[in-house]
C-alpha positions in Angstrom: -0.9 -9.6 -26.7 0.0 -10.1 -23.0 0.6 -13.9 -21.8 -2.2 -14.8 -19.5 0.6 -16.2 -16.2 3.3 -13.6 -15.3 6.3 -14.4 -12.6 8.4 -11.3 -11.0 9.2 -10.1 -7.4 7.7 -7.6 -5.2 7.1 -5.9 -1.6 3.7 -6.0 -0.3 2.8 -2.1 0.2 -0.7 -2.9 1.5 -3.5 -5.4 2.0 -7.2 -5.1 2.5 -9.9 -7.6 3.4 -12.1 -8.7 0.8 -15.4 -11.0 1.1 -15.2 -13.8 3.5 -11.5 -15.0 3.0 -10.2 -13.3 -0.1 -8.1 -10.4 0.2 -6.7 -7.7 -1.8 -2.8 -6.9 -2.0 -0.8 -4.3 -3.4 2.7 -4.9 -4.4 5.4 -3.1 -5.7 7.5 -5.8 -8.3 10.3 -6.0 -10.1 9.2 -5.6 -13.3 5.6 -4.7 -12.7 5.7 -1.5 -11.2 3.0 -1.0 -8.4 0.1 -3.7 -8.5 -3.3 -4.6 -7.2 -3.6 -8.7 -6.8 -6.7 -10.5 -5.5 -5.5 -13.7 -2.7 -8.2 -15.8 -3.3 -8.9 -17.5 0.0 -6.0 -16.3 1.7 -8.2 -15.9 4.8 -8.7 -19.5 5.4 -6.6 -20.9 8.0 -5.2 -23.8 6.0 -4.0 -21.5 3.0 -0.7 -22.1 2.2 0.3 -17.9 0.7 -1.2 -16.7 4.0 2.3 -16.0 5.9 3.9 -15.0 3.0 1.6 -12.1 2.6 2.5 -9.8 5.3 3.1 -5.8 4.8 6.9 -5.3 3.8 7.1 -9.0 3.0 9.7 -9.3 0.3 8.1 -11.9 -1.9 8.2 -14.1 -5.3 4.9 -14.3 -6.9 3.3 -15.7 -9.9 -0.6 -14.0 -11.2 -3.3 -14.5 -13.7 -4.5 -11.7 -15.5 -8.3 -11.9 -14.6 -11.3 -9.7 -16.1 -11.2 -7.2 -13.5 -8.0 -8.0 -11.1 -5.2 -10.1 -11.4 -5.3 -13.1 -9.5 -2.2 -14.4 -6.9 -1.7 -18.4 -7.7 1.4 -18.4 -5.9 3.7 -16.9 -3.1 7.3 -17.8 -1.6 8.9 -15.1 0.9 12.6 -14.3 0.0 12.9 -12.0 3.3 10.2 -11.0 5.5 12.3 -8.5 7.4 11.9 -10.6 11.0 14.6 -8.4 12.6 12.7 -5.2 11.3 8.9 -6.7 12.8 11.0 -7.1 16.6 11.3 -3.5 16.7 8.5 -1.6 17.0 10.6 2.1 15.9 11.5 0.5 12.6 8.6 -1.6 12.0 6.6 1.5 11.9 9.1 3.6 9.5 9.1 0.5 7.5 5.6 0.8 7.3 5.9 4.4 6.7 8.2 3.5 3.6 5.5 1.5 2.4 2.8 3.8 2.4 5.2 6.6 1.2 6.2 4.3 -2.5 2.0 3.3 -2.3 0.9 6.9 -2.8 3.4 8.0 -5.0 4.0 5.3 -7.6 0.8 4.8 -10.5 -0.3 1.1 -11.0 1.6 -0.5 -13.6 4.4 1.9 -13.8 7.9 0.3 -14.0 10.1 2.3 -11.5 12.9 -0.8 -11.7 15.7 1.6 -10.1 12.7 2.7 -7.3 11.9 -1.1 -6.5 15.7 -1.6 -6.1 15.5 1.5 -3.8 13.2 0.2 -1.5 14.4 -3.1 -1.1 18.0 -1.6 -0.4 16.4 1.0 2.1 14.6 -2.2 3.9 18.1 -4.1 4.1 19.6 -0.8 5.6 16.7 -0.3 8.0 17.8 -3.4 9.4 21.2 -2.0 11.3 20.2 1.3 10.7 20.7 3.7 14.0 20.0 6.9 13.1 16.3 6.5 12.0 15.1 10.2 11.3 17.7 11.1 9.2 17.8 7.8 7.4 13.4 8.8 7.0 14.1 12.0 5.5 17.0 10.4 3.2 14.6 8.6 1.6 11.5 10.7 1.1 14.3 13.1 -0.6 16.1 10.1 -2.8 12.4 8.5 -4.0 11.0 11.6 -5.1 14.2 12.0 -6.9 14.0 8.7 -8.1 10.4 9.4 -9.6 10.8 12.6 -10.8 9.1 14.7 -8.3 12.4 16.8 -7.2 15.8 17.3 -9.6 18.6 14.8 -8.7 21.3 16.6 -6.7 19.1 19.8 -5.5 18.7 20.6 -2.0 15.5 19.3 -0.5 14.8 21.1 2.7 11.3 19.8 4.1 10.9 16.8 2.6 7.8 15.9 4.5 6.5 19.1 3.1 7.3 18.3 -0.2 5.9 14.8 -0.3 2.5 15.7 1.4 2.3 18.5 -1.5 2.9 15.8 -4.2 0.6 13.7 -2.9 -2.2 16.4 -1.9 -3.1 14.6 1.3 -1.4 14.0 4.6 0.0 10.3 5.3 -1.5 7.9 7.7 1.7 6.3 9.2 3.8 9.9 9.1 2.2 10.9 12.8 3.3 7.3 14.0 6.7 7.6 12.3 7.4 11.2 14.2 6.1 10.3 17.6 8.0 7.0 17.3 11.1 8.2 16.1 10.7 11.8 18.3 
């Protein structure tokens, strides 16, 4: 049987409103995998999680299982990427990476050497200067990483290849190109 309260680390991938001041995150933790957490009355201007929550936030979190969703109790950023957010070319390939791990990771798949990934490719994106090529590296290391493509094997179009493993085009890719164009 699973214990009730669980503790771990994770990026925020995504967030959506729900009701009047709840709202849903997904995160991508340490020893979770990918996970869908309900923010009860995160909304509300005197909630204490609310500017922890932030897309690419790097955070530590503790849930309750719930009937339907887990429930967030509590939230403490570790690094919320400030110098990424200033600039506007890597806050919108970070936001590309997020979507990226969001659409090809399952919920409640432990990936623990693809969270490690991520949060290495965020530190990097921090001084990183060449930006396109540093995109492409890691479409072609993640779907490595996952399985998608064999370790060590050429990958010429990795945008290509991830759209085809996901069977729909990405949201953030046509910001990512023009940006970094």
């Amino acid at each position: 049987m699973r214990t009730r309260n669980y503790s771990s680390e994770g990026i925020v991938l995504a967030r959506k409103n729900f009701g009047e001041a709840d709202r849903i995150l997904v995160l991508y933790s340490k020893h979770h995998g990918r996970i869908s957490l309900l923010a009860k009355g995160v909304r509300r201007p005197t909630s204490r999680k609310r500017g922890h929550l932030e897309v690419f936030s790097y955070i530590r979190f503790q849930a309750a299982r719930g009937k339907g969703m887990d429930i967030m109790t509590e939230a403490e950023t570790i690094d919320n990427f400030s110098k990424i957010r200033e600039n506007l070319k890597r806050a919108s390939l970070a936001y590309y990476f997020m979507e990226v791990v969001g659409r090809t990771t399952h919920e409640n798949e432990t990936h623990r050497e693809v969270f490690e990934y991520v949060l290495e490719s965020m530190e990097r994106l921090k001084e990183e200067k060449q930006l396109k090529k540093f995109r492409l590296g890691f479409v072609r290391r993640l779907v490595s990483l996952l399985g998608f493509w064999p370790e060590g094997k050429l990958l010429l179009d990795p945008d290509g290849f991830l759209e085809g493993v996901i069977e729909r085009k990405l949201v953030t890719s046509r910001v990512g190109k023009r940006v970094l164009a």
